[in-house]
DRENPA-220732 format. One line per field, with one value per residue (C-alpha): residue number from 1; residue in three letters; x, y, z. Coordinates in steps of 0.2 Angstrom, whole numbers, plus 2048, in hexadecimal, padded with zeros to 3 digits. Layout:
# residues N
resi <- (NUM ...)
resn <- (ALA ...)
px <- (X ...)
py <- (Y ...)
pz <- (Z ...)
//
This chain:
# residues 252
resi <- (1 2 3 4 5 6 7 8 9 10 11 12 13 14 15 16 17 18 19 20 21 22 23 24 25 26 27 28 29 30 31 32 33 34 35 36 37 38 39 40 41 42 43 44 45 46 47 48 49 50 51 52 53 54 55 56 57 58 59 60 61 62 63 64 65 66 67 68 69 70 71 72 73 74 75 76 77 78 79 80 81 82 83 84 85 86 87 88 89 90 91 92 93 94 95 96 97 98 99 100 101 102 103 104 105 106 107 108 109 110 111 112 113 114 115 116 117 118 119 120 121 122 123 124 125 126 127 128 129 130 131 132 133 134 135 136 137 138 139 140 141 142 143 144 145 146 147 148 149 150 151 152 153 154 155 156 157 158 159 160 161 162 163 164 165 166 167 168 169 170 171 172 173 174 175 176 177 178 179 180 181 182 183 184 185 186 187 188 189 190 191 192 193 194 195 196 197 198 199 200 201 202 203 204 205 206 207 208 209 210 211 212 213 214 215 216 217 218 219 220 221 222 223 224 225 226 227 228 229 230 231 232 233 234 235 236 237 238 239 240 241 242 243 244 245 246 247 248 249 250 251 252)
resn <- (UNK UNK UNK UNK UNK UNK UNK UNK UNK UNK UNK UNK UNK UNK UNK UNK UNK UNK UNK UNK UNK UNK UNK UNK UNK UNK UNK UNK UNK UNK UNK UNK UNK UNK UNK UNK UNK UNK UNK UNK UNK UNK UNK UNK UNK UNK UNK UNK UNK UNK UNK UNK UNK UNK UNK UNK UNK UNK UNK UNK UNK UNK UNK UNK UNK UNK UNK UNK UNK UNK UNK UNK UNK UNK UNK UNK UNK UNK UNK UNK UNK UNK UNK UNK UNK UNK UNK UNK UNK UNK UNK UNK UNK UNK UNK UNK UNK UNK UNK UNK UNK UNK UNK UNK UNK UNK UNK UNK UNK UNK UNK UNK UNK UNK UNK UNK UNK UNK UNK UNK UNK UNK UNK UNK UNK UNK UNK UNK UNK UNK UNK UNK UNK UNK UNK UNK UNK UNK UNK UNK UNK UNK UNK UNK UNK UNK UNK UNK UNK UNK UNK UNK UNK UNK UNK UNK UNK UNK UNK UNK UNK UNK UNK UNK UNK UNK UNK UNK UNK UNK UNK UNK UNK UNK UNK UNK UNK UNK UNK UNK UNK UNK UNK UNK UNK UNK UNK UNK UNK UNK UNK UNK UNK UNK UNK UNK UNK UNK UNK UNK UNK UNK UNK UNK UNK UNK UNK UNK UNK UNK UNK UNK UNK UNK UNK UNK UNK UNK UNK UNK UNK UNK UNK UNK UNK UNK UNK UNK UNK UNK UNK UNK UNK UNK UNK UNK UNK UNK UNK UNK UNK UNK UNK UNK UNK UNK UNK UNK UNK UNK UNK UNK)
px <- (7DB 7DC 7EE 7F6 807 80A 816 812 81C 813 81B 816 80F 814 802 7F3 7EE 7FE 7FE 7EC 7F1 7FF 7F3 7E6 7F1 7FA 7E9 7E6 7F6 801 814 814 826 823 82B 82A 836 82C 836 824 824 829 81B 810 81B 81A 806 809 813 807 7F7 800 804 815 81F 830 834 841 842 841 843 83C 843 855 85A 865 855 84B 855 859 846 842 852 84C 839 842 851 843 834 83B 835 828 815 80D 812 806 80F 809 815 814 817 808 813 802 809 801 80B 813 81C 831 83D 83E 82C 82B 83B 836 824 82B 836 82C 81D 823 834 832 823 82D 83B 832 829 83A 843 832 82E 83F 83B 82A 831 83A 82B 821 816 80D 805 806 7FB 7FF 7F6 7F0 7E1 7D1 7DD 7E5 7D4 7CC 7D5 7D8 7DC 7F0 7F2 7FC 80A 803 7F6 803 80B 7FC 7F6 807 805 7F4 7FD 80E 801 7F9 80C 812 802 807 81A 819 80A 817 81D 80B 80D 7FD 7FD 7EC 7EA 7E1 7D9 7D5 7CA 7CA 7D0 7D4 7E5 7F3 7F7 7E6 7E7 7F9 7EF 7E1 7EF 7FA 7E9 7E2 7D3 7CC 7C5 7B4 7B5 7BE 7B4 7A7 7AB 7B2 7A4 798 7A2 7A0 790 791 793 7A2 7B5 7BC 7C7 7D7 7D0 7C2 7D3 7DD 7CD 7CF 7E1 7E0 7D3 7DE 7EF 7E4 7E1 7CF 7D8 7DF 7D7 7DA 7E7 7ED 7DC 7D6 7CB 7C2 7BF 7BA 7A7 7A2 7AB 7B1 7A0 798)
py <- (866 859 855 868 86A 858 84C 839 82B 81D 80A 800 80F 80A 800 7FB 803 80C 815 819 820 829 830 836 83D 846 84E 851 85E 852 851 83F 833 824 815 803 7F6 7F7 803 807 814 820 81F 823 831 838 837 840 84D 851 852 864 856 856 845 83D 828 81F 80C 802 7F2 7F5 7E3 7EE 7F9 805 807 80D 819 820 822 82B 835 83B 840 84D 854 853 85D 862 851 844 844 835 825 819 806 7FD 7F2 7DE 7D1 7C3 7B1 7A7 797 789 781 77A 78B 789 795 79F 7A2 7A8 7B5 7BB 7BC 7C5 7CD 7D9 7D8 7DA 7E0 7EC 7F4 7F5 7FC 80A 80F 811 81D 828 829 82F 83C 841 843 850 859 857 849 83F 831 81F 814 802 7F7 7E6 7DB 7D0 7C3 7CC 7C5 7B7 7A7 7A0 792 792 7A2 79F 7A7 7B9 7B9 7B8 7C8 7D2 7C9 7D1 7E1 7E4 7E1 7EC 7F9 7F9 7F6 806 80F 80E 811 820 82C 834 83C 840 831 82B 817 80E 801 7FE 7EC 7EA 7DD 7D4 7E3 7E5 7E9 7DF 7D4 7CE 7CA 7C1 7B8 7B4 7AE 7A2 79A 799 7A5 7B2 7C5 7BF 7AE 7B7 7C4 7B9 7AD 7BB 7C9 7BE 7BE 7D0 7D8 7E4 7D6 7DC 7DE 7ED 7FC 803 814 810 809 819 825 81A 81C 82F 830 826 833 842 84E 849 83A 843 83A 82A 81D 809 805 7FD 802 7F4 7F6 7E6 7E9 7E0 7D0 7CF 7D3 7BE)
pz <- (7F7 803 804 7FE 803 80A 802 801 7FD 7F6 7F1 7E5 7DA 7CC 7C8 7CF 7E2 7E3 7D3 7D6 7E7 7DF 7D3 7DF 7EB 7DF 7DB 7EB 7EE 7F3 7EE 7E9 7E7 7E0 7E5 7D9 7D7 7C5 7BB 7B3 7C2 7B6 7AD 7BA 7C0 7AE 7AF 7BE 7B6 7A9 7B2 7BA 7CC 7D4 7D3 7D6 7D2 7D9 7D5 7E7 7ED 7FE 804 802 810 804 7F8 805 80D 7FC 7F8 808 807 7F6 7FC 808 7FB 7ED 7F6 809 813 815 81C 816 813 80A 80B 7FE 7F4 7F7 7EF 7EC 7F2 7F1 7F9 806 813 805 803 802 80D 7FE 7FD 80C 80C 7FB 806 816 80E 805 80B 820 820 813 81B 82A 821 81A 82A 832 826 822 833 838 829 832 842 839 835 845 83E 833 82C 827 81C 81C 80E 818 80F 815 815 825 82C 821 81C 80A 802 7FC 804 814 80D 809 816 825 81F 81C 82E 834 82C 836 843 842 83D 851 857 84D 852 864 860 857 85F 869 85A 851 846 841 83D 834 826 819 814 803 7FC 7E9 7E0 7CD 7CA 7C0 7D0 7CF 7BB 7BD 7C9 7BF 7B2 7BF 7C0 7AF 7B2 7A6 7AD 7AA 7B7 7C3 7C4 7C6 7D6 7DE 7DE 7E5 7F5 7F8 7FE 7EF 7E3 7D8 7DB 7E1 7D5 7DB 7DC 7E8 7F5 7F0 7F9 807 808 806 816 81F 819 81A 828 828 830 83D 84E 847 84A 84C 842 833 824 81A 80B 804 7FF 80D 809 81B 824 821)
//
């Protein structure tokens, strides 16, 4: 197995990417601790549990210094340390230049601050066991603009970014650094947006695939095998890039 013996901590696990990360990972060897603000995290570690997989939850407000620590300091009391960590949780503040101070904290709040946060307190936990590996979740809209989207696409702009920055920071201490991009995947961020906006499955679906060179939207699964290249060892020359995986929206 790709990831025996390695323990992962992923946010946001509770649904959609992160709990299919979760899942994989946990099939792939890995100790998994799931952290969600979404007390639903439960129920994916119980899924976890029962499949024969290894899994812890802690409910976590990344945006909360005191949360995070808590959720790292329970990966190395629960299963010995931390080697991977996948930074998925965000927050989807779809707002223009319209978008209030409030919009924005909630925004960065999340979406920057708490990315950084975690970095800090698991890399500190990897230095402890000579190295590993960070997966950080930006998008297509890290690279493409979109209408009403000024809010959300300047942190996932900054999270490409912070990825090359913590790249460089942390290959002193065998620290691997990538990202990920997602493109228009299904998972319930996608459907609460489909009902802000008064859209069914079937119209989404179709003004959205067209813009892909594979002509559908994306499954959380098929982001989760990307994540776990990224994680894995098979990774192990690779750092301070980018993986698309967008079914070629990105490449017109």
């Amino acid at each position: 197995m790709r990831l025996s013996g390695k323990v992962a901590i992923v946010t946001g696990a509770a649904d959609g990417i992160g709990a299919a990360t979760a899942e994989l990972f946990a099939e792939q060897g890995a100790a998994v601790v799931l952290g969600d603000v979404d007390p639903r995290g439960l129920e994916m570690r119980d899924r976890i549990v029962t499949a024969g997989g290894r899994a812890l939850f802690r409910q976590t407000d990344i945006s909360r210094e005191a949360d995070v620590a808590a959720l790292v300091a329970a990966a190395e009391e629960t299963f010995g340390g931390v080697d991977i960590l996948v930074n998925n949780a965000a927050v989807f503040v779809l707002k223009g230049i319209e978008a209030t101070p409030e919009d924005w904290h909630r925004s960065l709040d999340v979406n920057v601050i708490g990315t950084s946060l975690c970095s800090r307190y698991a890399a500190e936990a990897m230095k402890r066991r000579g190295g590993g590996a960070i997966v950080n979740l930006a998008s297509i809209s890290s690279f493409v603009a979109q209408p009403q989207f000024v809010t959300y696409s300047a942190t996932k702009a900054a999270i490409l970014q912070m990825t090359r920055n913590m790249a460089l920071d942390l290959a002193p201490h065998n620290i691997r650094v990538n990202c990920v991009c997602p493109g228009t995947i299904l998972t319930r961020a996608s459907r609460d947006h489909m009902e802000r906006v008064g859209m069914t499955l079937e119209e989404f679906v179709a003004a959205e695939a067209p813009k892909t060179l594979l002509n559908r939207i994306g499954q959380p699964r098929e982001v989760a095998w990307a994540i776990l290249f990224l994680a894995s060892d098979e990774a192990s020359f690779i750092t301070g890039t980018h993986l698309m995986v967008d079914g070629g929206y990105t490449v017109t």
